[in-house]
C-alpha positions in Angstrom: 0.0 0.0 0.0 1.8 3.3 -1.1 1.9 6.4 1.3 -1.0 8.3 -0.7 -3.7 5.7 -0.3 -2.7 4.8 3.0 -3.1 8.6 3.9 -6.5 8.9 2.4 -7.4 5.5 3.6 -7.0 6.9 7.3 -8.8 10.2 6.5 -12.2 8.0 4.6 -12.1 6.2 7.7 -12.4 9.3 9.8 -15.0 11.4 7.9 -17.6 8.1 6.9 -17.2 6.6 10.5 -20.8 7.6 10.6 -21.9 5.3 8.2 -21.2 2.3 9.8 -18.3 0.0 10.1 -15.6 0.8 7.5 -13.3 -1.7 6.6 -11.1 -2.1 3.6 -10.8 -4.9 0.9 -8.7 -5.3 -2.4 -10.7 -3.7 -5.5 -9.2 -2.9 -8.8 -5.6 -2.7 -8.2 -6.3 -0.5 -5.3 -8.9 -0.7 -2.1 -12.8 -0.8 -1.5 -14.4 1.3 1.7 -17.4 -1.0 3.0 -19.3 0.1 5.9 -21.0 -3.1 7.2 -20.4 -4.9 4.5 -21.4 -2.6 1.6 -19.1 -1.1 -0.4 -19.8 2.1 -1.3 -16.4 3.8 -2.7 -12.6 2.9 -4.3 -9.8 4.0 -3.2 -6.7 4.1 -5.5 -3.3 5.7 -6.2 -4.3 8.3 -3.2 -7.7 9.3 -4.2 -11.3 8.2 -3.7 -14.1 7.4 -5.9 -17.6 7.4 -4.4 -19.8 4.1 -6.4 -22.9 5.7 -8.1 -25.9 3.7 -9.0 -27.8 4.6 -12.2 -30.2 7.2 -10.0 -27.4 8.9 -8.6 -24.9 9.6 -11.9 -26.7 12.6 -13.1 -26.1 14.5 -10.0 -22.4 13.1 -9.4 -22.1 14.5 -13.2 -23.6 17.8 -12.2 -21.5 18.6 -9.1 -18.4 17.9 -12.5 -16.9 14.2 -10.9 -15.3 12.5 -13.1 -15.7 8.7 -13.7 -12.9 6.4 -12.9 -11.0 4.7 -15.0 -9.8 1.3 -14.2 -7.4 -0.6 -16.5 -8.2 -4.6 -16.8 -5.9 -6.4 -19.0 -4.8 -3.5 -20.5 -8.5 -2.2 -21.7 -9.5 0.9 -20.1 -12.9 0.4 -18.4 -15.1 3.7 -17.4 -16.3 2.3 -14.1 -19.6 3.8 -12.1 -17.2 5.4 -9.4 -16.8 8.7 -9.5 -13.7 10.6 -8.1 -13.7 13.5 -5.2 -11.3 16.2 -5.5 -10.0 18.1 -3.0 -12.6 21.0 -2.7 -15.1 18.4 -1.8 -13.2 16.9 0.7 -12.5 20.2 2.4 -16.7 20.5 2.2 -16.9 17.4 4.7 -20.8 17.2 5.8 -21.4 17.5 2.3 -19.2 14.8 1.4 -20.6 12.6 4.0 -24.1 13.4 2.5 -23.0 12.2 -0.8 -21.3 9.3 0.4 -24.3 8.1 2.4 -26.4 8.2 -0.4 -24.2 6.5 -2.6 -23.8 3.6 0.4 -28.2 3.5 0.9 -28.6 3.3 -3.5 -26.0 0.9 -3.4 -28.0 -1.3 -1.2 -31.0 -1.0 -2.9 -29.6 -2.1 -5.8 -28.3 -5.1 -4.1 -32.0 -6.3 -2.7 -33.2 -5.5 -6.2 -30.5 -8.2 -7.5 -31.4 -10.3 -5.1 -34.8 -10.5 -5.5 -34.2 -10.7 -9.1 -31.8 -13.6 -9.3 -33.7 -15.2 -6.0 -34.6 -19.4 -6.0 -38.2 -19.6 -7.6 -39.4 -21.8 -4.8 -39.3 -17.9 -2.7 -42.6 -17.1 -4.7 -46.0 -17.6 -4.1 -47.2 -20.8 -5.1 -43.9 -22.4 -6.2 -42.8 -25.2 -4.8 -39.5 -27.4 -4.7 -41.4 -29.8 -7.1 -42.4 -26.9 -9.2 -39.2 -25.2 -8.9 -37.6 -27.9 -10.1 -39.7 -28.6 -13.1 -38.7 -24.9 -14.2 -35.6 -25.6 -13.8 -35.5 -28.4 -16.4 -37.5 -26.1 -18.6 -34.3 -23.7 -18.4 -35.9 -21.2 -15.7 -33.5 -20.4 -13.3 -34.2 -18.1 -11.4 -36.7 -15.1 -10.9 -35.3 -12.8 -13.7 -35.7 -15.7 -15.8 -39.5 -16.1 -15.2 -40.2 -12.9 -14.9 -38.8 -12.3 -18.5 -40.7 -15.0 -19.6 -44.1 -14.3 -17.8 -46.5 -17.1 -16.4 -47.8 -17.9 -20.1 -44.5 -18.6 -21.8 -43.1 -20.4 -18.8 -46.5 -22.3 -18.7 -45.6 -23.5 -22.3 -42.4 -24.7 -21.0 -43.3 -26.8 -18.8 -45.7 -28.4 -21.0 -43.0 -29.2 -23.6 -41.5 -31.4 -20.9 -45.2 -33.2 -19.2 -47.9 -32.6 -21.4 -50.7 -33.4 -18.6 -50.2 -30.2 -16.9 -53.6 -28.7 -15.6 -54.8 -25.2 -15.7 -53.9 -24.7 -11.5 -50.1 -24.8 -12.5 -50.7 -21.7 -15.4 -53.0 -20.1 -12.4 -50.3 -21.1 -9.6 -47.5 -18.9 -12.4 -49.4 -16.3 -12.7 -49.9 -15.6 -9.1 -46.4 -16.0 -8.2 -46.1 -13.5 -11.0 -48.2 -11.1 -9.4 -47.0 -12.3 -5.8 -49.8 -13.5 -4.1 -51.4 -17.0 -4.0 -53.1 -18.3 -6.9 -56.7 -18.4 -5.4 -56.6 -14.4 -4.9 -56.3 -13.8 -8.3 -59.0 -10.8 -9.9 -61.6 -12.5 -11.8 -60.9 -10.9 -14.3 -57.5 -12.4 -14.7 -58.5 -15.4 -13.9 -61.4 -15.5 -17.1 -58.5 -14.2 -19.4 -56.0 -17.0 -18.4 -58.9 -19.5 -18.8 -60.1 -18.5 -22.3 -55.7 -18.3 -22.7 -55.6 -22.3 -21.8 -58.7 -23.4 -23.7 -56.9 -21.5 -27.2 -53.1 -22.7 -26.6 -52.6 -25.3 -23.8 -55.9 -27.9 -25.4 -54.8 -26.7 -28.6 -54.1 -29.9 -31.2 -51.2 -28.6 -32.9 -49.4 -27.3 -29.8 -46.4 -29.1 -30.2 -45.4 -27.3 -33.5 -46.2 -24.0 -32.5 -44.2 -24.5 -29.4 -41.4 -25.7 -31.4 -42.1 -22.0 -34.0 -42.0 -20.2 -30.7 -39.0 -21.8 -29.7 -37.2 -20.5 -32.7 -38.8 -16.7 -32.8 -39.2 -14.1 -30.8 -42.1 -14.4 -27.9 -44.7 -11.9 -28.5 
């Protein structure tokens, strides 16, 4: 660790103690701040970055930071972290303002990729047996489904056990909306009726499974 970072390692730790517990980590050749457990800014060759998430880059941009620049196999990458000069630093509540927001988007971001990339069987509805029938219909996770929807994923599973009934398409579709199956509006539930009685009974379901297999799902 060269003097410079140490330096401003020893000064972060001072102004953000607020925050939380601050401890250090290796990050892109130089060091990450965490407070209890999150990181929320870089520090490298003496100076600090502060990580923005997409809500907070227009204002870092306004208040002229710059981005950092990080170098990873000899490809300069523009990363979201963006540095603090000295004037800031000399303007500390504010810096500890903008640092504090960058640490509470940061974990939002983090339960929103969570949730996101969660186990299925978290849902409404969805059970290990389910789960892992979506699973060998190549739906991972959460983001996965929720790309899909409950239709497409319903169509799916029936390309690997053709003897689904309509509670599994119902069952999707709440864990879609995240509540159990039997709460769903009327109104939903009529539309994803009249839905299985066109495609899921349909006769020539296998081919236009394998068509929307091969084309885009509209």
């Amino acid at each position: 660790m060269n003097g410079g970072s140490l330096r401003r390692i020893e000064q972060a730790k001072s102004c953000f103690a607020a925050l939380g517990n601050i401890a250090i980590r290796s990050q892109f050749g130089g060091y990450g701040l965490l407070a209890d457990g999150t990181m929320f800014a870089v520090i490298t060759e003496g100076e600090l970055y502060l990580r923005a998430t997409e809500s907070l880059e227009a204002a870092f941009r306004e208040r002229g930071m710059v981005n950092m620049t990080y170098l990873k196999r000899g490809v300069p990458m523009v990363m979201r972290y963006y540095w603090v000069n000295e004037e800031l630093w000399q303007q500390r509540r504010e810096l500890c303002a903008l640092a504090w927001q960058a640490l509470c988007e940061t974990r939002k971001e983090i339960k929103v990729k969570k949730r996101c990339n969660g186990r299925l069987k978290d849902l409404p509805n969805i059970d290990a047996s389910l789960e892992r029938q979506l699973w060998r219909a190549g739906i991972c996770n959460i983001y996965d489904f929720r790309l899909l929807g409950a239709r497409d994923s319903y169509l799916k599973l029936l390309q690997q056990q053709k003897n689904l009934g309509m509670k599994v398409l119902m069952s999707l579709a709440g864990a879609m909306a995240g509540y159990h199956h039997a709460a769903l509006p009327n109104l939903q539930r009529e539309a994803l009726t009249e839905w299985f009685e066109n495609n899921a009974l349909f006769p020539s379901f296998e081919a236009r499974s394998e068509d929307r297999a091969c084309g885009p799902h509209l």
